[in-house]
PAKOL-224831 format. One line per 5 residues: number of its first residue (from 1); their letters; for each residue x, y, z of N, C-alpha, C, O. Coordinates in steps of 0.1 Angstrom, whole numbers, always signed. Layout:
// PAKOL-224831
NUM> A> X/Y/Z/X/Y/Z/X/Y/Z/X/Y/Z  ...
// end
This chain:
// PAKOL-224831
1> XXXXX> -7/+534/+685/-6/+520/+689/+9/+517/+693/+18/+519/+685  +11/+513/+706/+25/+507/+707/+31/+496/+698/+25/+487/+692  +45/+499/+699/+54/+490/+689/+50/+472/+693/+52/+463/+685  +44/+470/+704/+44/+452/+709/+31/+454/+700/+33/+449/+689  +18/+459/+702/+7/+461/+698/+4/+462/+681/-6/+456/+677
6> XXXXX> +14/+471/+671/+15/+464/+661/+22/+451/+655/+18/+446/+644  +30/+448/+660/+36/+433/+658/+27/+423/+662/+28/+412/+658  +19/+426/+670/+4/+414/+676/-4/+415/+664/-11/+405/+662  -4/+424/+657/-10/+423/+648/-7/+422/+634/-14/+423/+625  +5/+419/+634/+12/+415/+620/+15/+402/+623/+21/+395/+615
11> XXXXX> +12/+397/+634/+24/+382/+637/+3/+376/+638/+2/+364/+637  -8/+381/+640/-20/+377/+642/-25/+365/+633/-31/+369/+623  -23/+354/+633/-28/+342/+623/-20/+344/+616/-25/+348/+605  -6/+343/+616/+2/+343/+605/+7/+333/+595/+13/+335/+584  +3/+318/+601/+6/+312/+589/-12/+313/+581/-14/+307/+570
16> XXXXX> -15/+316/+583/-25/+315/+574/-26/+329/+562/-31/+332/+552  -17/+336/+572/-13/+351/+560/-1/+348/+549/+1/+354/+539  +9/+336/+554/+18/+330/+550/+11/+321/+543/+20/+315/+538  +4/+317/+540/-4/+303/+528/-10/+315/+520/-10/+313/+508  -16/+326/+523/-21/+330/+514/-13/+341/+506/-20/+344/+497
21> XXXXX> -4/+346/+506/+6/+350/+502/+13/+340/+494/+17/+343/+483  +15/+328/+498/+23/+320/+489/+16/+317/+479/+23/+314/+469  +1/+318/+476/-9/+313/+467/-8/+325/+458/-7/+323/+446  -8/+336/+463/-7/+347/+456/+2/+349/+443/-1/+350/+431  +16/+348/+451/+27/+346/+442/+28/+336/+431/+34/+338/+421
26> XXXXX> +21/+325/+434/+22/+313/+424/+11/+320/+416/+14/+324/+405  +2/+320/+420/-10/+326/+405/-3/+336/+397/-3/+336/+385  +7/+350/+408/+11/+355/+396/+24/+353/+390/+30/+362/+384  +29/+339/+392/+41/+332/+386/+37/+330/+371/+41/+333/+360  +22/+320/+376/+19/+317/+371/+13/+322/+352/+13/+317/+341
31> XXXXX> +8/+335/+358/+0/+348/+348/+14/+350/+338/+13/+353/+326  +24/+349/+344/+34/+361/+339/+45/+353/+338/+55/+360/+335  +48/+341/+339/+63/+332/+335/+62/+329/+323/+73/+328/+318  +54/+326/+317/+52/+316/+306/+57/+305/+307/+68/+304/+301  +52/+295/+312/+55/+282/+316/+39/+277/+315/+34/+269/+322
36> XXXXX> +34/+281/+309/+19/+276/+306/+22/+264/+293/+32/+265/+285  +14/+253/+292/+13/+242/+280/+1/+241/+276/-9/+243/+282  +4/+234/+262/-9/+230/+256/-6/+220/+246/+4/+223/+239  -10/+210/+243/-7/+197/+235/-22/+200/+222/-34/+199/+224  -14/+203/+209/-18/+197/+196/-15/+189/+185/-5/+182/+185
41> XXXXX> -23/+189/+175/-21/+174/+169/-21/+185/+157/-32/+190/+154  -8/+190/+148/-10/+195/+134/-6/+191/+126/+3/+182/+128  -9/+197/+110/-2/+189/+97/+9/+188/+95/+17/+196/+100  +12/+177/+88/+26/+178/+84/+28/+181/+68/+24/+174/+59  +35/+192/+67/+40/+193/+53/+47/+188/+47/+55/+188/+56
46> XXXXX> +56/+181/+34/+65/+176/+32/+65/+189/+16/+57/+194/+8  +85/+188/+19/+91/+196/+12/+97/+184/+0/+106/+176/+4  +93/+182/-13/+95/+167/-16/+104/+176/-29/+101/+187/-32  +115/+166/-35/+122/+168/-44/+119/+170/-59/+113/+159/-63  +120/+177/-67/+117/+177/-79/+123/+171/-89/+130/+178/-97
51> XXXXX> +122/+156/-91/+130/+147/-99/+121/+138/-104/+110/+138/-100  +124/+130/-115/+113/+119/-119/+118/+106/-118/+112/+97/-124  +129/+103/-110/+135/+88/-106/+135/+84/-96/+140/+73/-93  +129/+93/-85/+127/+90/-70/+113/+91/-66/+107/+101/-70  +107/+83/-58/+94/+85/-55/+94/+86/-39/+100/+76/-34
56> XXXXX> +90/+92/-31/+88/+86/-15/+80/+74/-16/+70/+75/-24  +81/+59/-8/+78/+49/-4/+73/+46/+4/+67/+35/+5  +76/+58/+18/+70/+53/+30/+58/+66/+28/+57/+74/+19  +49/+66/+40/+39/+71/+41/+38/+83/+53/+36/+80/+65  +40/+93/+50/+42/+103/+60/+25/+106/+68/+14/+106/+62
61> XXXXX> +28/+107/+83/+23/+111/+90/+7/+123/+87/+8/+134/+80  -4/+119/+91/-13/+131/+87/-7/+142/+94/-3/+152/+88  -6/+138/+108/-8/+143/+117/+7/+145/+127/+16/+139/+121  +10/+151/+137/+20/+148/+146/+13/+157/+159/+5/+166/+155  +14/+155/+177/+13/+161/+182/+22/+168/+187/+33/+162/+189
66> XXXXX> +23/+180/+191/+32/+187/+198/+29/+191/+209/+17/+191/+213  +36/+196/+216/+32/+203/+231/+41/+215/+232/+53/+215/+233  +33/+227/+233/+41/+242/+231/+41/+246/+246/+34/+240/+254  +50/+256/+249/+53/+264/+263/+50/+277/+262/+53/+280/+251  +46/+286/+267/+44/+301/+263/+33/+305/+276/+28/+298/+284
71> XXXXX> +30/+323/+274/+22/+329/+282/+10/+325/+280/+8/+321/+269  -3/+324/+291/-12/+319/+290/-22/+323/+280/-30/+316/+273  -20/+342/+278/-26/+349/+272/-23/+347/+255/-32/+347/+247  -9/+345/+253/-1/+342/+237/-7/+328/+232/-10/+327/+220  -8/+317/+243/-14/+304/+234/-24/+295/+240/-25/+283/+238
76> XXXXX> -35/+305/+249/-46/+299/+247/-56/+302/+238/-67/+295/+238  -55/+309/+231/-66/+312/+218/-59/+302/+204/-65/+298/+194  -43/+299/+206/-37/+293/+196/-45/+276/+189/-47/+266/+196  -47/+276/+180/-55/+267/+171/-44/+256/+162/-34/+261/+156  -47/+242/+161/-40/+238/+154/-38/+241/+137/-29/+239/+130
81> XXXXX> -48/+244/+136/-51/+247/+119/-44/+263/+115/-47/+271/+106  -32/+266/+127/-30/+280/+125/-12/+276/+124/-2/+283/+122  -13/+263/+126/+6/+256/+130/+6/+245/+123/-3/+237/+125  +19/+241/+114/+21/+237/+109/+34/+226/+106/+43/+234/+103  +41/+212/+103/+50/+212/+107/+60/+207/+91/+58/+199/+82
86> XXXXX> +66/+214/+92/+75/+215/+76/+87/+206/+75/+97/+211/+79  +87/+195/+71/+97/+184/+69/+104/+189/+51/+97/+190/+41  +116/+190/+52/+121/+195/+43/+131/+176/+34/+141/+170/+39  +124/+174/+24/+124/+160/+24/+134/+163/+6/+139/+153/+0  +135/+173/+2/+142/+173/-11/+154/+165/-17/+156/+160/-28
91> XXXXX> +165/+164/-3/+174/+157/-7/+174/+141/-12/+184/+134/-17  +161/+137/-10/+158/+121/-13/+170/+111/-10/+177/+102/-16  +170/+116/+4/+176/+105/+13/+165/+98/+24/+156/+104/+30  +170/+83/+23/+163/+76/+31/+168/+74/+47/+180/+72/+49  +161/+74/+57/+167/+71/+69/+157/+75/+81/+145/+78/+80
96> XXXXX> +160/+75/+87/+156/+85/+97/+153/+100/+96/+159/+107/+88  +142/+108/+106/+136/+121/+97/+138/+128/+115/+126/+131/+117  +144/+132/+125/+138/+138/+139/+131/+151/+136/+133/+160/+127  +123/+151/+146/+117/+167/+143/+124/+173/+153/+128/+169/+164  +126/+186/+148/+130/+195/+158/+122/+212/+157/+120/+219/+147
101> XXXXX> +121/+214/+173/+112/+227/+173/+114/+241/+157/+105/+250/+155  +124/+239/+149/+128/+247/+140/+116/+247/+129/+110/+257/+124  +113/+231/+126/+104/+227/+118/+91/+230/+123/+86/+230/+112  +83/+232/+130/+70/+238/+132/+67/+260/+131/+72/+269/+138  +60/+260/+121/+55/+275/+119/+41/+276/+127/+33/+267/+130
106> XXXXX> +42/+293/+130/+26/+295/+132/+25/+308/+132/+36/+314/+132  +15/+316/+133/+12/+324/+133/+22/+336/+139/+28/+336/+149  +20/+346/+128/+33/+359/+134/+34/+365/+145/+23/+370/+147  +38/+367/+150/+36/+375/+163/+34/+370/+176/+34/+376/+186  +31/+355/+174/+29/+345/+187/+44/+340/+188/+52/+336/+179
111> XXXXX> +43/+343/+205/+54/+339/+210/+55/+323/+211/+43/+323/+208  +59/+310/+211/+59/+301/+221/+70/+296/+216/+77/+301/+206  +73/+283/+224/+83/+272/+223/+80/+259/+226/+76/+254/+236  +84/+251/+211/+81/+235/+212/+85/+225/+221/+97/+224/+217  +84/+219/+229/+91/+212/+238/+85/+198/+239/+86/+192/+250
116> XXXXX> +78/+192/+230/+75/+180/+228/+71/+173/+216/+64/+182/+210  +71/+164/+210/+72/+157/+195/+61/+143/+198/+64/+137/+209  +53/+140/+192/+47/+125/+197/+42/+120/+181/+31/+124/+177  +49/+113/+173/+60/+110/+175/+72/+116/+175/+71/+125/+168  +85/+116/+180/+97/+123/+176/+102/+125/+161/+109/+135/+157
121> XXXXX> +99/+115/+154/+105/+115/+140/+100/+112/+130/+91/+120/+128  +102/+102/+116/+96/+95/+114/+109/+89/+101/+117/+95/+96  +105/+77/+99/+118/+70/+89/+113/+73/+76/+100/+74/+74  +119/+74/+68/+116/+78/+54/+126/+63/+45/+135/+57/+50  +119/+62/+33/+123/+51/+23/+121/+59/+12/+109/+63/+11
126> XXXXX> +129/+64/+2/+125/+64/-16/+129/+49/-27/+138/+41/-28  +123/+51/-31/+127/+40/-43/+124/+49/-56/+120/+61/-57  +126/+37/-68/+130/+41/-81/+117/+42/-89/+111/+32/-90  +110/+53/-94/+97/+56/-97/+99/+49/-111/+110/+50/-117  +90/+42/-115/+89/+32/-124/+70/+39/-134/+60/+44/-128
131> XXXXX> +72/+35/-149/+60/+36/-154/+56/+25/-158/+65/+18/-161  +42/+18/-160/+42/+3/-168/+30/+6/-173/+26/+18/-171  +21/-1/-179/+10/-5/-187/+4/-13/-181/+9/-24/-178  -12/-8/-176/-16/-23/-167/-34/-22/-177/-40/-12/-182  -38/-35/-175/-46/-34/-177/-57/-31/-171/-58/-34/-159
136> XXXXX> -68/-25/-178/-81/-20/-168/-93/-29/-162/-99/-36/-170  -94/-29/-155/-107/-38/-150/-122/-32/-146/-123/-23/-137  -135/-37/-153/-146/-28/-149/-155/-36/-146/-157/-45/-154  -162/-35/-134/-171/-40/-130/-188/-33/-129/-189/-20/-129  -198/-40/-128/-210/-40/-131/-216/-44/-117/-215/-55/-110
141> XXXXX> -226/-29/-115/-233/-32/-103/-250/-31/-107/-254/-28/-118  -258/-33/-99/-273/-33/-106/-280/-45/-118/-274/-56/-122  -289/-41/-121/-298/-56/-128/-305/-42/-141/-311/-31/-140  -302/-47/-149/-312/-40/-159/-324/-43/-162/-330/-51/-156  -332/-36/-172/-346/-37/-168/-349/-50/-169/-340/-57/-172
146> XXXXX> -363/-57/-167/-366/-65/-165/-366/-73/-182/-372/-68/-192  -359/-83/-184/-361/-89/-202/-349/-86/-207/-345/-88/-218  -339/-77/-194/-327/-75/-206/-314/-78/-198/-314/-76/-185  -307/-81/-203/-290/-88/-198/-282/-77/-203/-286/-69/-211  -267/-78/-197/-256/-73/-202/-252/-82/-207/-252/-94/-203
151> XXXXX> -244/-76/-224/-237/-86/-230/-223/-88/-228/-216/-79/-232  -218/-96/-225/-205/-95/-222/-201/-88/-210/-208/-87/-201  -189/-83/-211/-178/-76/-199/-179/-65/-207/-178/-66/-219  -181/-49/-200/-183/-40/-207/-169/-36/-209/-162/-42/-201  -162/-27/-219/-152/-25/-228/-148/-12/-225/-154/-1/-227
156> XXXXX> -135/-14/-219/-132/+4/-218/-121/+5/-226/-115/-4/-230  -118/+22/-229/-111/+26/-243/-107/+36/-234/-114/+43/-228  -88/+37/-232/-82/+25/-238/-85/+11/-227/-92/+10/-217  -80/+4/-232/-78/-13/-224/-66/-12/-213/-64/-21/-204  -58/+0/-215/-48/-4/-203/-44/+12/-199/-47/+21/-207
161> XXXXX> -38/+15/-189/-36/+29/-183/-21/+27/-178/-18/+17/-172  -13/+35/-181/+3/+37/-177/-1/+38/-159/-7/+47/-153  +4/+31/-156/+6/+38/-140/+22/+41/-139/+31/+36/-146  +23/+53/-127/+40/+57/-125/+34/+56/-108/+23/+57/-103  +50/+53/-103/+51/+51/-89/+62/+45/-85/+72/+43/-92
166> XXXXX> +62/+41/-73/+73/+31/-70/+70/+17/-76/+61/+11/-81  +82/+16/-75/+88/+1/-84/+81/-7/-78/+73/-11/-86  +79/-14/-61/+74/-26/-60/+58/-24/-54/+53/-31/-46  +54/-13/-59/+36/-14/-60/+35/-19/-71/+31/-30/-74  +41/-5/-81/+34/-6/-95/+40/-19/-101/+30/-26/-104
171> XXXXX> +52/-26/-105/+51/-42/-104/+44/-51/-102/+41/-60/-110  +40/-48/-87/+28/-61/-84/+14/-60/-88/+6/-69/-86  +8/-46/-96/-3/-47/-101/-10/-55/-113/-7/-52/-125  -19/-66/-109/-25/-70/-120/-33/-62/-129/-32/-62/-142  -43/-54/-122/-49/-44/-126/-53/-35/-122/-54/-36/-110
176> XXXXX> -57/-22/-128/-64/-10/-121/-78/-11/-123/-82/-17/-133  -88/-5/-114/-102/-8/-111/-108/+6/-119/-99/+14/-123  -121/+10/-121/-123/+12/-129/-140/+18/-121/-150/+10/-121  -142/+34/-115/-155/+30/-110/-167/+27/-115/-170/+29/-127  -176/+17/-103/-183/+5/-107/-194/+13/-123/-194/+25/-125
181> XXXXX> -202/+0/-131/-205/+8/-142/-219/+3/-136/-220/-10/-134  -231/+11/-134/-246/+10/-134/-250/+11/-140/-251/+21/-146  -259/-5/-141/-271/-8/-153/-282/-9/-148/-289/-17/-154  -286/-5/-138/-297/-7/-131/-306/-1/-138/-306/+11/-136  -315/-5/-146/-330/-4/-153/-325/+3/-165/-327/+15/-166
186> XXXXX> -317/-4/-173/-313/-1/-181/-321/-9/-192/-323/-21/-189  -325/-5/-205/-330/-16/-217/-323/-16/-230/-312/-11/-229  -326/-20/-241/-315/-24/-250/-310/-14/-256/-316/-4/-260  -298/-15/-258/-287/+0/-261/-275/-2/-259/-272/-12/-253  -265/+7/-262/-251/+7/-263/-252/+16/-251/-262/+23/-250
191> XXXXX> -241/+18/-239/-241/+30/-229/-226/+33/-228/-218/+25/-223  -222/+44/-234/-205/+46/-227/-207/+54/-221/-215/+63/-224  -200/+52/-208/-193/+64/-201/-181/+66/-195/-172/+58/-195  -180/+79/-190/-164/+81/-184/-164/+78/-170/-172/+82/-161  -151/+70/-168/-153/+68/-156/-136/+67/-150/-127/+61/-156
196> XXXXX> -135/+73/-139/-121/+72/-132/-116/+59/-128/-120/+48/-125  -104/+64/-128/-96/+47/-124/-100/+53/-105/-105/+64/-101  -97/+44/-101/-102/+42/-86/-95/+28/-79/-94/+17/-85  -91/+30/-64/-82/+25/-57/-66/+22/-58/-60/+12/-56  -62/+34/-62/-43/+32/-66/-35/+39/-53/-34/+51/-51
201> XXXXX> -32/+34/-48/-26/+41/-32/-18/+56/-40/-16/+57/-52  -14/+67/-29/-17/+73/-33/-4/+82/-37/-4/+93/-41  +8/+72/-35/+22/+72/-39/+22/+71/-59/+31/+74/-67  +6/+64/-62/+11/+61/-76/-5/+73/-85/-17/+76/-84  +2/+73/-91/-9/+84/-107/-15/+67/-119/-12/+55/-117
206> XXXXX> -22/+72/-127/-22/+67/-138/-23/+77/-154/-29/+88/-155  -21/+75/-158/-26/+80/-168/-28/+76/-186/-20/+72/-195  -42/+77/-186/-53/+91/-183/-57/+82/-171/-55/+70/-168  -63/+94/-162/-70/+90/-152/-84/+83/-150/-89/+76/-141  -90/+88/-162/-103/+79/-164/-101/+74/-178/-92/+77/-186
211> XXXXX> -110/+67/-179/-113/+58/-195/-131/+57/-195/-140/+57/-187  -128/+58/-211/-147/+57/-211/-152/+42/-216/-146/+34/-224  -162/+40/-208/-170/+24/-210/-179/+20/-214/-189/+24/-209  -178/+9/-223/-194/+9/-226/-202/-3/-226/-199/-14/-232  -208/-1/-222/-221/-14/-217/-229/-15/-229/-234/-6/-235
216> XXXXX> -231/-28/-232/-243/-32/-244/-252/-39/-238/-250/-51/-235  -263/-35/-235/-278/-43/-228/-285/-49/-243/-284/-43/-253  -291/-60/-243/-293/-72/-251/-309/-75/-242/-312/-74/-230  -314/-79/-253/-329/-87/-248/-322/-101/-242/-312/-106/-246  -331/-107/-229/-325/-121/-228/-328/-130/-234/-338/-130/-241
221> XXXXX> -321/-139/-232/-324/-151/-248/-324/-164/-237/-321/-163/-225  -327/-173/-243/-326/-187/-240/-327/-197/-252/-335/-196/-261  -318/-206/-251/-317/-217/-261/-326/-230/-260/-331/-235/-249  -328/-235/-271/-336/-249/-273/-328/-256/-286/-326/-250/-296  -324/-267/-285/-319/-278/-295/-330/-288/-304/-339/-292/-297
226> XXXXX> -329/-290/-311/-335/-298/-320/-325/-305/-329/-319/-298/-337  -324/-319/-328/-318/-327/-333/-328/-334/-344/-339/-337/-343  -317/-334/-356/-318/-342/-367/-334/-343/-373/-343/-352/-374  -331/-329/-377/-348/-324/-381/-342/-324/-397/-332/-320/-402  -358/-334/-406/-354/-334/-422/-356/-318/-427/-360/-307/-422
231> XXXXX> -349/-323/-439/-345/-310/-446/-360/-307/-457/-367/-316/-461  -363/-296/-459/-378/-301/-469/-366/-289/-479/-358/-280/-476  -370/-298/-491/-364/-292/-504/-379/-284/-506/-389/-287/-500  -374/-272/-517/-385/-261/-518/-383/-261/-536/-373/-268/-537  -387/-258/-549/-386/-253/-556/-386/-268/-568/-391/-268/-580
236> XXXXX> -382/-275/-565/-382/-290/-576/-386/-304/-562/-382/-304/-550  -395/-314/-569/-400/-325/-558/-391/-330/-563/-385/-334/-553  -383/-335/-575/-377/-345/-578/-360/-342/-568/-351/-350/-570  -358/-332/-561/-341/-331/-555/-346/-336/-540/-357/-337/-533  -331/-341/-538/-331/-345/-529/-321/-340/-525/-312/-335/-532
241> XXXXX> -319/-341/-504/-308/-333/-500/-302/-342/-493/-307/-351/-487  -285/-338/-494/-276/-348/-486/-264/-337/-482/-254/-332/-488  -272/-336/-468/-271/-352/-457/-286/-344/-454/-287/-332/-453  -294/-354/-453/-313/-355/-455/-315/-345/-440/-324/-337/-439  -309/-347/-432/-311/-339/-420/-301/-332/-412/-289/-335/-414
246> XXXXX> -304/-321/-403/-296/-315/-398/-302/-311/-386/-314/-311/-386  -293/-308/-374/-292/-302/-360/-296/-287/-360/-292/-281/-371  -303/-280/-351/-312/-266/-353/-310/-262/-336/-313/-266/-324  -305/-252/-341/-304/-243/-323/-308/-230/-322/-302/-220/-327  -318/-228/-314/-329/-215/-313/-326/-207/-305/-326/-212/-294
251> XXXXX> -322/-194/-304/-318/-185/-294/-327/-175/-297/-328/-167/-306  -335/-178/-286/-347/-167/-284/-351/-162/-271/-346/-167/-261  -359/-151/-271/-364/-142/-260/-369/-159/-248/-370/-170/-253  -370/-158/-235/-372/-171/-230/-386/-176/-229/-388/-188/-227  -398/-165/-230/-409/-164/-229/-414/-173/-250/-422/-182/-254
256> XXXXX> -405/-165/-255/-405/-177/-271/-403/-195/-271/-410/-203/-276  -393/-195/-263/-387/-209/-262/-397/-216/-253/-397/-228/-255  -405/-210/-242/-412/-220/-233/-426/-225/-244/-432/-235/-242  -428/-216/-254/-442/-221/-264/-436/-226/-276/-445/-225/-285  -421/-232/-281/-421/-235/-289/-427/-251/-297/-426/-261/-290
261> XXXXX> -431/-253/-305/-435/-269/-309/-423/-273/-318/-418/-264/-326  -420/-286/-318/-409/-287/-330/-417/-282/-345/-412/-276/-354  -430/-288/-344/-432/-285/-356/-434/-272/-359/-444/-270/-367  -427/-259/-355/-427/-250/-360/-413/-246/-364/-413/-235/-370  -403/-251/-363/-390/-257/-366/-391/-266/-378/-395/-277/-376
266> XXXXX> -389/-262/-392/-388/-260/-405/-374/-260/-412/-372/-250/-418  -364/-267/-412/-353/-264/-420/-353/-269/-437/-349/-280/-441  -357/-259/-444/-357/-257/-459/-340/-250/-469/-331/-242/-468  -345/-259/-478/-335/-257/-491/-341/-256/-500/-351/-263/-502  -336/-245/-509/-342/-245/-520/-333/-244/-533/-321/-241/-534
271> XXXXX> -344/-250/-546/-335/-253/-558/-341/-244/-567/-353/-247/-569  -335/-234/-573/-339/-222/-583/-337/-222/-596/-343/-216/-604  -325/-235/-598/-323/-236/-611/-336/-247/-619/-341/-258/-614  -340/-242/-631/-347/-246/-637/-340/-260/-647/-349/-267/-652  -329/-262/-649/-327/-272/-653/-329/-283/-653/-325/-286/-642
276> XXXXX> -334/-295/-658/-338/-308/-661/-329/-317/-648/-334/-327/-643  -316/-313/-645/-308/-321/-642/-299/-313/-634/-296/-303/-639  -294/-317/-621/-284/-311/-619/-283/-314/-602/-289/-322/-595  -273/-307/-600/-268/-303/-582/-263/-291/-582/-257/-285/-592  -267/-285/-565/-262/-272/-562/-258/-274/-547/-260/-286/-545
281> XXXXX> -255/-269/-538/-250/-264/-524/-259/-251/-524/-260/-241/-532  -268/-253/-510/-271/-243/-509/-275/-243/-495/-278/-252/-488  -274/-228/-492/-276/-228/-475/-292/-233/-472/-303/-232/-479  -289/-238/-458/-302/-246/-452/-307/-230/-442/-300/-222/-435  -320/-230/-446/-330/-221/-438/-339/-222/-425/-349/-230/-426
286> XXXXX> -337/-218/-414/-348/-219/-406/-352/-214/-404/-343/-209/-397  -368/-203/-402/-375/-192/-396/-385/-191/-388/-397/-193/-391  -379/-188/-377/-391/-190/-366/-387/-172/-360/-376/-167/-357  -402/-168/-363/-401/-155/-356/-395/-148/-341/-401/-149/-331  -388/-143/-342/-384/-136/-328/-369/-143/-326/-361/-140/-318
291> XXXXX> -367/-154/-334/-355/-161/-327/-342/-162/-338/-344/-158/-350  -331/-167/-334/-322/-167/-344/-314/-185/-344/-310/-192/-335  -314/-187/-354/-314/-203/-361/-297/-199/-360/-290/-189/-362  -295/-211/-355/-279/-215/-361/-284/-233/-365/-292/-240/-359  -277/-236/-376/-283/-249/-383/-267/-255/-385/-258/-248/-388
296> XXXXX> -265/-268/-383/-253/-277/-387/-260/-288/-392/-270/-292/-387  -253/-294/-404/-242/-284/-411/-250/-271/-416/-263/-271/-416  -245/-262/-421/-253/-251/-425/-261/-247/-438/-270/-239/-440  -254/-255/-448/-259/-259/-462/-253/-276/-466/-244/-282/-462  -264/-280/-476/-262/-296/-483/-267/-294/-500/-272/-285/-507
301> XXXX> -262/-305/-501/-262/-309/-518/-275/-312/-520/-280/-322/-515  -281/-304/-528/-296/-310/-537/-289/-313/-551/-281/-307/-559  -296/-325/-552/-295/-336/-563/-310/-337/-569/-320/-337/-562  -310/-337/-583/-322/-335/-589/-316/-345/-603/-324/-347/-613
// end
C-alpha cells in the first residue's frame, strides 16, 4: 500500500475514531484513578469522660453522612455498618465538635478518603450531674373482673427512686413513671409486681431501676344512709338509751343495697349487767349481712 493510501486510511472518519478514543480513555480514567464517590450515613461513637460531676447535655447525633473518594473496586462493596465515626469527647469541654476525615474508621485494608461531613460538626454542652429523690408514679390500665374495683392508687416500694443526671432535667422532675400496672380481669386479692421506671431521657439513670407494686382488688361496694333510726335496747325492757337514736351507713356489694328495706336495718344495744339499777356505755350494733355498718354516734348510755 502506498504511503498517501495508508494515511486515507488512518485520517478515514476520523473524528469519529477521535470520540471514540476519547471515551475510551475516560472509562479507563475512570476504572483506575480513584476518583470514584459514594455517600453514607454511619454511627457516631462518643469517647465520653470518666468522672461523676459532668454529664453530656446536648444529644449527639445517631447518625452523620459522609461521602468517601476511592477506587471503584475498593468502595463499592463498602457498607455503612463496616465505618464508623469516633468523636473523642473526654476532655468535657463544651463548644463546638468539627469532624474531620481522621475521626472516621473502617475496615483494614480499604483504601479511601473522606471528603465530605453532613453535618460538619456538632456543638456539645456538659453540665453538673446532680442526684435527687423523686417520687414514683403508677398508673392502672384495664377494668377488673366484673363485681370488683381497685382500691386505692396501687403502692410501690420504695415510694421514691434517686435519679442522677444533669442538673436542669433531673430538677424539673415531679415524677418518674412507673410501667402501666394491669388489672384487667383481675378478682379480689393483693397483686405486686416488678416493674421498671419508664420514660427518663436518656442522659439520666434512676436507681433501682424498677420498684415492685401492688394492686389490691376489692368487691365493689355501694352506699345507702339511714337517718335517725331508734335504738332497740336488748337484755333489760326497763333501760333506756340516750341519745334514743342514731345515723346508719351501709357499704355493701351494689346488688345488696338495691334490695335493701329499712326495716332490715336494726341498730341494737345491749345491757348484760344483771343489776337492779344502773348505767353503762355500750357500743351500738347493726347487722345486715354482706355489708358493713358504720353507726353515729357509735355507742350511748343505757339507763335502767
Amino acid at each position: 500500500m502506498s504511503g498517501g493510501g495508508f494515511l486515507d486510511v488512518v485520517f478515514e472518519n476520523w473524528r469519529l475514531k477521535a470520540l471514540s478514543l476519547v471515551c475510551a480513555i475516560a472509562l479507563y480514567s475512570q476504572s483506575h484513578s480513584g476518583q470514584d464517590t459514594k455517600s453514607l450515613v454511619v454511627n457516631v461513637e462518643a469517647q465520653l469522660p470518666d468522672r461523676e460531676d459532668k454529664v453530656l447535655a446536648s444529644a449527639l447525633p445517631t447518625g452523620v453522612r459522609i461521602t468517601i473518594k476511592g477506587t471503584g473496586a475498593e468502595i463499592d462493596n463498602l457498607r455503612a455498618s463496616s465505618l464508623g465515626l469516633q468523636i473523642d469527647l473526654r476532655g468535657a469541654r463544651s463548644g463546638h465538635v468539627g469532624f474531620e476525615p481522621k475521626m472516621v474508621h473502617g475496615p483494614t485494608g480499604i483504601r479511601f478518603e473522606v471528603v465530605d461531613f453532613d453535618p460538619t460538626g456538632i456543638d456539645v454542652e456538659w453540665e453538673e450531674r446532680v442526684k435527687r429523690d423523686v417520687p414514683v408514679q403508677v398508673s392502672v390500665v384495664g377494668t377488673p373482673a366484673s363485681g370488683y374495683v381497685v382500691k386505692g392508687a396501687p403502692l410501690s416500694e420504695p415510694t421514691k427512686v434517686s435519679v442522677t443526671g444533669p442538673a436542669s432535667e433531673v430538677m424539673a422532675l415531679q415524677d418518674v413513671k412507673v410501667g402501666a400496672f394491669d388489672v384487667r380481669g383481675l378478682s379480689e386479692g393483693s397483686y405486686p409486681r416488678q416493674l421498671a421506671i419508664v420514660g427518663l431521657q436518656t442522659r439520666m439513670r434512676a436507681d433501682p431501676p424498677t420498684v415492685f407494686v401492688t394492686a389490691n382488688i376489692v368487691r365493689e361496694t355501694a352506699e345507702r344512709p339511714f337517718s335517725r333510726l331508734a335504738v332497740v335496747v336488748v337484755g333489760n325492757t326497763k333501760a333506756k338509751a340516750k341519745p334514743a337514736e342514731v345515723d346508719v351507713r351501709l357499704v355493701c356489694p351494689p346488688e345488696v343495697v338495691r334490695q335493701l328495706r329499712s326495716e332490715q336495718v336494726v341498730p341494737r344495744a345491749e345491757v348484760t349487767s344483771k343489776d337492779g339499777t344502773g348505767s353503762v356505755s355500750v357500743p351500738v350494733v347493726v347487722a345486715v349481712e354482706g355489708c358493713e355498718a358504720h353507726v353515729t354516734p357509735s355507742s350511748v348510755v343505757l339507763k335502767w
